[in-house]
C-alpha positions as CSV (number, residue, x, y, z in Angstrom):
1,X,0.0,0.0,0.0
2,X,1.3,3.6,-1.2
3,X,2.2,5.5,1.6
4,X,-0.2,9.0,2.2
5,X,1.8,12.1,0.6
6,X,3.3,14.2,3.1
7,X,3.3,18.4,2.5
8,X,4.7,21.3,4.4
9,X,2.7,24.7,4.3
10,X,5.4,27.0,4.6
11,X,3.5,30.6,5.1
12,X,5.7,33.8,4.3
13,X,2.8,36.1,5.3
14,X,0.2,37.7,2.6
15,X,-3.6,38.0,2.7
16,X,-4.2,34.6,2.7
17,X,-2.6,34.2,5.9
18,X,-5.1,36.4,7.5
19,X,-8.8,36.4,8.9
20,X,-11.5,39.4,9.2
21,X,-12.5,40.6,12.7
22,X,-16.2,41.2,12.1
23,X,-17.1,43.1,14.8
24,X,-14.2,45.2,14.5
25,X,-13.3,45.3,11.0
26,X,-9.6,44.3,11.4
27,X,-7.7,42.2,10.1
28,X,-5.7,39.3,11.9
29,X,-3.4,36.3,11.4
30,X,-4.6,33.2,10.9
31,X,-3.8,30.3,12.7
32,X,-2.2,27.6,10.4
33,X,-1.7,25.2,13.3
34,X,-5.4,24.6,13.7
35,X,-5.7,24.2,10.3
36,X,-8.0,20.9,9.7
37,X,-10.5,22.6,12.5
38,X,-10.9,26.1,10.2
39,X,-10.9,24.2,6.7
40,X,-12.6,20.5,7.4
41,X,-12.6,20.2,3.5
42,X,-8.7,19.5,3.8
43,X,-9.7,16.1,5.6
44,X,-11.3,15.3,2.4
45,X,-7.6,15.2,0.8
46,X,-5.7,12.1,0.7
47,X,-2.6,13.8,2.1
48,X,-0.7,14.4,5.7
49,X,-0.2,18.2,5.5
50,X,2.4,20.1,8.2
51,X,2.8,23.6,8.6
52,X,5.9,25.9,9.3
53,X,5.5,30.0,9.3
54,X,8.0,32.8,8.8
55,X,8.9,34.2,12.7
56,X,7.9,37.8,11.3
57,X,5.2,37.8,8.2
58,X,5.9,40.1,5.6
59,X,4.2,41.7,3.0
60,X,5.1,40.6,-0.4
61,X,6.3,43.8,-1.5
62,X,9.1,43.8,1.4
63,X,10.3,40.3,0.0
64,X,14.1,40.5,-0.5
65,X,17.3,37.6,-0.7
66,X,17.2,36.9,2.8
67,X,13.7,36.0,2.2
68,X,14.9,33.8,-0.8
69,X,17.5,32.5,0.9
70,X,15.2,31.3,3.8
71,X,12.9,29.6,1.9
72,X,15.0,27.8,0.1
73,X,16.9,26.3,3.1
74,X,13.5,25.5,4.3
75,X,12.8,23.0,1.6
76,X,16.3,22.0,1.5
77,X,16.2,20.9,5.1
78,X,12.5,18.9,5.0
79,X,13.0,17.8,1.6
80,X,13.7,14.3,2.6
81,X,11.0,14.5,4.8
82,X,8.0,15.9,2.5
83,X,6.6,15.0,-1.0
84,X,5.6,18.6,-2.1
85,X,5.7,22.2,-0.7
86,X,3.2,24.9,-0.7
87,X,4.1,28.5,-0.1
88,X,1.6,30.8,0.6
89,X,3.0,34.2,-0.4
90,X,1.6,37.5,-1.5
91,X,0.8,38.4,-4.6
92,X,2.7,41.3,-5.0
93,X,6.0,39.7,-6.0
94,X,4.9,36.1,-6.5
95,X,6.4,35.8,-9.8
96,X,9.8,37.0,-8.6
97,X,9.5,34.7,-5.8
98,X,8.7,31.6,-8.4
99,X,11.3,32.7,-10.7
100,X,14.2,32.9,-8.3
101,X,13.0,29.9,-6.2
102,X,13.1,27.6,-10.0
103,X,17.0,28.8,-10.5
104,X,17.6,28.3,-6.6
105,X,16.7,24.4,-6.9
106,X,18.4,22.3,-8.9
107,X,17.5,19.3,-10.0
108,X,14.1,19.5,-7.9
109,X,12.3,16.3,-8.0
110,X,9.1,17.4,-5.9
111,X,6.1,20.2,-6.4
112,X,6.9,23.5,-4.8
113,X,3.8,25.5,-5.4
114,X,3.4,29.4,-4.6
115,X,-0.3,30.7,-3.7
116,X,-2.1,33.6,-2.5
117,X,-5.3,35.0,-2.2
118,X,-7.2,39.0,-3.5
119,X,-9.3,38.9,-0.6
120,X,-8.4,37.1,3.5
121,X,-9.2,33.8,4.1
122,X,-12.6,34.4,6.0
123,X,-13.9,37.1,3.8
124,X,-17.7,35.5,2.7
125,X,-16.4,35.6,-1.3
126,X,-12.5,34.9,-0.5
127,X,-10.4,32.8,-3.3
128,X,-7.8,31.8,-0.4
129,X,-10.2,28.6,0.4
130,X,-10.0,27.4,-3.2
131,X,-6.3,28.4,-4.1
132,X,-5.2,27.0,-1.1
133,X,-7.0,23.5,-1.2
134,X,-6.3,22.8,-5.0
135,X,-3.0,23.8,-4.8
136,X,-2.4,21.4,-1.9
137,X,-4.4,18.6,-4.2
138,X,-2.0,19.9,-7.1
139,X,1.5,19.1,-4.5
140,X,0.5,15.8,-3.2
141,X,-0.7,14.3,-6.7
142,X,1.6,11.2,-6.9
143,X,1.9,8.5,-9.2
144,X,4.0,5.0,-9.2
145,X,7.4,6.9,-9.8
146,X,6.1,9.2,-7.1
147,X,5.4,13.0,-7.5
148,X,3.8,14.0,-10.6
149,X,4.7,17.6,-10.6
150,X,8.7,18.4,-10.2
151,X,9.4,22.0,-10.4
152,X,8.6,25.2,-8.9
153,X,5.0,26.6,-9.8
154,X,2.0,29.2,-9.2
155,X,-1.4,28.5,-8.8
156,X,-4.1,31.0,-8.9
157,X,-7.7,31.1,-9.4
158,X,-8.4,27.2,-11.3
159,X,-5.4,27.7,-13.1
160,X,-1.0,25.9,-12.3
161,X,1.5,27.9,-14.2
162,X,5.0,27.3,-14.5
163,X,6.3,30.0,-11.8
164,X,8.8,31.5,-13.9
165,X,6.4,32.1,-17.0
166,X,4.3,34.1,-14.8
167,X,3.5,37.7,-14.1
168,X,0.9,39.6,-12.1
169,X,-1.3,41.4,-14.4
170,X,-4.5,42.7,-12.5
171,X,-4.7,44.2,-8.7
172,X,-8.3,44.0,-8.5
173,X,-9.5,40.3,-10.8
174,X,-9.3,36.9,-9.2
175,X,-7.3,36.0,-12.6
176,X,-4.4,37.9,-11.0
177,X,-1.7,35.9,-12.8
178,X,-1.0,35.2,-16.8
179,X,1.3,33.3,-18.7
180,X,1.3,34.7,-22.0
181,X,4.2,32.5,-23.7
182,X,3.9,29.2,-21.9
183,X,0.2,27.2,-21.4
184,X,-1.4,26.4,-18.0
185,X,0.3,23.0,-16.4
186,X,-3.1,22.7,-15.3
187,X,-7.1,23.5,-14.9
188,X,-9.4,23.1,-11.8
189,X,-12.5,22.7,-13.0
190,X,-15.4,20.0,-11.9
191,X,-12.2,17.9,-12.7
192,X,-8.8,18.2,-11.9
193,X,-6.9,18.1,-15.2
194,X,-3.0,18.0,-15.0
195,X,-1.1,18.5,-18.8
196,X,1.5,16.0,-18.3
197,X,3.2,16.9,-21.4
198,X,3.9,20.3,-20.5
199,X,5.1,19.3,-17.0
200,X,9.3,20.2,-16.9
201,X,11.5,16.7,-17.1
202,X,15.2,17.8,-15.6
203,X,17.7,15.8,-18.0
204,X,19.8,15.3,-14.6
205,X,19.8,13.1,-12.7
206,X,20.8,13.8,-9.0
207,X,19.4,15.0,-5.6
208,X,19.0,18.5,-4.9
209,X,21.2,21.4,-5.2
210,X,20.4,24.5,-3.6
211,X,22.4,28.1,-5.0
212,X,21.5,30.7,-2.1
213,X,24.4,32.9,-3.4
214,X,22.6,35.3,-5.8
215,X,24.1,39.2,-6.9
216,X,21.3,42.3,-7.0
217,X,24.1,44.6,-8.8
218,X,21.4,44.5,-11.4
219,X,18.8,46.3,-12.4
220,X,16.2,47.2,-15.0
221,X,16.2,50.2,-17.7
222,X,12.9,50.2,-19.7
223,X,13.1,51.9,-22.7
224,X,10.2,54.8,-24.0
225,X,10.2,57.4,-26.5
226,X,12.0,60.8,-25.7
227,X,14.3,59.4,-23.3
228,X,17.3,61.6,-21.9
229,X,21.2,60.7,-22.2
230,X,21.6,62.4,-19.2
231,X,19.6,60.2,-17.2
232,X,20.3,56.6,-19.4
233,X,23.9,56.8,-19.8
234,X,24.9,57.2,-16.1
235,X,23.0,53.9,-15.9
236,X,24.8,52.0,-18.3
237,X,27.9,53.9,-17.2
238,X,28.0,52.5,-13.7
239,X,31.1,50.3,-12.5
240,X,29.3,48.6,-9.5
241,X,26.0,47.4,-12.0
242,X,27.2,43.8,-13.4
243,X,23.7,42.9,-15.0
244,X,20.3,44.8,-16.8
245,X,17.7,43.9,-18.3
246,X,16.8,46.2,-21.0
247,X,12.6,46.1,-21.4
248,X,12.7,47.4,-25.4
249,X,9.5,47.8,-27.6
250,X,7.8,45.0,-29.6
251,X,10.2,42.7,-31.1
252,X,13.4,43.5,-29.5
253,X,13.5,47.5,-30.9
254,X,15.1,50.4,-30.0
255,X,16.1,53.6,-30.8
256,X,18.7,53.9,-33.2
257,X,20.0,57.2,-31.8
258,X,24.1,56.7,-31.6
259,X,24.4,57.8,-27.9
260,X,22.0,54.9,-27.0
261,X,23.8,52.3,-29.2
262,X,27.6,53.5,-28.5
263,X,26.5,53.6,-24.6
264,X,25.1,50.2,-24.8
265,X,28.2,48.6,-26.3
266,X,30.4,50.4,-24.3
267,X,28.6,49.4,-21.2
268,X,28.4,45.6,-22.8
269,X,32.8,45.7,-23.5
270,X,33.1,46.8,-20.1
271,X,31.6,43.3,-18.7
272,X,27.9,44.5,-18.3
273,X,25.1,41.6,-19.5
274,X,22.6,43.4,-20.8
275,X,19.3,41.2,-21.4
276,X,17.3,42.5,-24.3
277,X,13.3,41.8,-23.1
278,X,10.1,42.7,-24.6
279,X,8.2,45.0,-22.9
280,X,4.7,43.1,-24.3
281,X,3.1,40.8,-22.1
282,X,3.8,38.5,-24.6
283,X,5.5,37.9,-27.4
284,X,9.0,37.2,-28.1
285,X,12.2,39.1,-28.9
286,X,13.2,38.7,-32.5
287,X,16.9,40.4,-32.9
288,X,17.5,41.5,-36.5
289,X,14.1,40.8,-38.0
290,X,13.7,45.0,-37.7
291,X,16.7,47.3,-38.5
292,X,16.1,48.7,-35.2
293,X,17.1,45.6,-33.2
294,X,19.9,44.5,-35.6
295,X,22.4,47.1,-33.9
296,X,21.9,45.7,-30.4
297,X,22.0,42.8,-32.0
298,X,25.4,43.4,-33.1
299,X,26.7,44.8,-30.3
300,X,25.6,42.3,-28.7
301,X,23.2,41.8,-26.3
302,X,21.5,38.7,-24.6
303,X,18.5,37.9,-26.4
304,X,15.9,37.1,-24.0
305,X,13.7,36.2,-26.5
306,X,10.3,34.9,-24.7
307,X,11.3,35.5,-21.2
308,X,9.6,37.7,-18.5
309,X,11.4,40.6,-17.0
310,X,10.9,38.8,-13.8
311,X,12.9,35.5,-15.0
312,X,15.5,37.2,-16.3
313,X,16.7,39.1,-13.4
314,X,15.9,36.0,-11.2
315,X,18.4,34.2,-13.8
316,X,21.0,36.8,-13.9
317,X,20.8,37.0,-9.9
318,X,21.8,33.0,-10.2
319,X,24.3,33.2,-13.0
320,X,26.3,36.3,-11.6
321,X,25.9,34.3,-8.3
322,X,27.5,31.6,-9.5
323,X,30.0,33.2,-11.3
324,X,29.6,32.0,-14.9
325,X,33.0,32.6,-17.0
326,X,32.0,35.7,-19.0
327,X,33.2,34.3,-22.4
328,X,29.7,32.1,-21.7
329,X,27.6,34.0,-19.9
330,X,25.4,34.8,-23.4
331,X,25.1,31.6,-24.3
332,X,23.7,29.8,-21.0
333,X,21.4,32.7,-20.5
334,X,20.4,32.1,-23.9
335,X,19.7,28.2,-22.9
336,X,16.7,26.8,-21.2
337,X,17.7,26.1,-17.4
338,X,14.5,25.6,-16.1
339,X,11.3,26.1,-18.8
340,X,11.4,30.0,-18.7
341,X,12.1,29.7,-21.9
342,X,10.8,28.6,-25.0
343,X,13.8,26.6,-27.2
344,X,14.3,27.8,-30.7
């Protein structure tokens, strides 16, 4: 007989970790130790589910590397332990939470799943309830060569993304989250169906690696019409910044003003990776298909092609981290590590 799947609720803070006062209108933590008595439909799941909270809950937008860091360790040291791990996180910065947290675990053989909520978990029309128990139903679906999903995901309102496809698109909707250039891993509906073949397969083979070491001399420079040297090339001109990611219109296109292109390349010769990144929601970057991309093309730049702006500084966090010879920087960034991106 198949043992019962074990998960660990690991609660960073967020609405969903909260509960309405009624009487006075405030808000207040919820209490994730008593969880089976405030959500009996949890008994109906087939799984043994534990629960571990930050010490101090923060708000999503206060999420920083120490935060990263901390979760990560936290898997690392139950992973032999657990069969899948659900974060609850806030919404705010969910995506850049995923994103990191898929380069921060290598070779991850087990569902870690971020949720969250719009509205507190006792609120009369609340999606915490939902988001929390499918996405608990999601970590602890196993089959005979044990867990069926194996990398680091977000599920919101009926829908499983791959977490670093994702992005937050609406403050007010339920249907907080998209992923334009990648498809849903799955759909809650009156049935529970799981895409298997867009599920990520590692090609390694190994127990888990965890990077923690991760460099924020990064940033991000979106690009718009009328911009100022005087402001753009102190940017690019700065000896401490070691990564950008450069949000240019449509395709990959820029302005083909010299200052910009000479500043880039300089900036670029003087070790700087500069990411070139769509600013669409989605789309893909197409270097050279417009004579405004083919000089950063040339100088050249990373093409990010179909990545978010919230992957790619997660990824050049973890590549700078690990300190990736320069002479092949481009071309890793340029690979697949982890699905968030789509292979030419």
């Amino acid at each position: 007989m198949e043992s019962t799947p074990k998960i660990l609720l690991i609660y960073t803070g967020g609405t969903i970790g909260m509960v309405r006062d009624y009487p006075s209108g405030t808000l207040r933590a919820f209490d994730f130790k008593n969880l089976l008595q405030q959500i009996p439909e949890l008994r109906q799941l087939e799984c043994d589910i534990h629960s571990v909270a930050f010490a101090n809950p923060l708000d999503s937008s206060n999420m920083d590397l120490q935060h990263w860091r901390q979760l990560a360790r936290l898997i690392a040291e139950h992973y032999g332990r657990f069969d899948g791990f659900v974060v609850l996180h806030g919404s705010d910065t969910m995506s850049y939470t995923a994103s990191a947290l898929s380069f921060m675990l290598e070779d991850l053989a087990k569902p870690v799943i971020l949720t969250g909520s719009q509205l507190p978990i006792g609120d009369l029309r609340t999606d915490a309830k939902e988001n929390l128990i499918t996405t608990i139903q999601l970590a602890a679906l196993q089959d005979k060569d044990g867990p069926v999903i194996r990398e680091v995901c977000l599920y919101f309102e009926y829908k499983l993304y791959r977490g670093n496809r994702t992005l937050k698109v609406n403050t007010e909707h339920f249907e907080a989250f998209a992923s334009p250039n990648y498809p849903e891993l799955a759909v809650s509906g009156v049935h529970l169906n799981v895409h298997r073949d867009r599920l990520w397969k590692s090609q390694r083979k190994g127990g888990l690696k965890v990077h923690t070491e991760l460099e924020n001399r990064i940033g991000v420079l979106k690009l718009f019409p009328g911009m100022h040297p005087d402001w753009v090339c102190p940017v690019l001109e700065n000896q401490q910044l070691r990564g950008l990611v450069l949000e240019t219109f449509g395709a990959g296109n820029a302005p083909t003003a010299a200052w910009l292109l000479e500043a880039l390349e300089a900036a670029v010769k003087r070790g700087m990776h500069i990411v070139n990144v769509t600013q669409c929601a989605g789309g893909s970057v197409l270097m050279g298909r417009y004579e405004t991309s083919s000089g950063l093309r040339d100088i050249p730049l990373i093409d990010g092609r179909d990545i978010t702006t919230e992957a790619a500084l997660a990824k050049l966090m973890y590549l700078l981290g690990a300190g990736v010879a320069p002479r092949s920087f481009k071309t890793i960034f340029e690979t697949s590590l982890r699905g968030e991106l789509t292979e030419n």
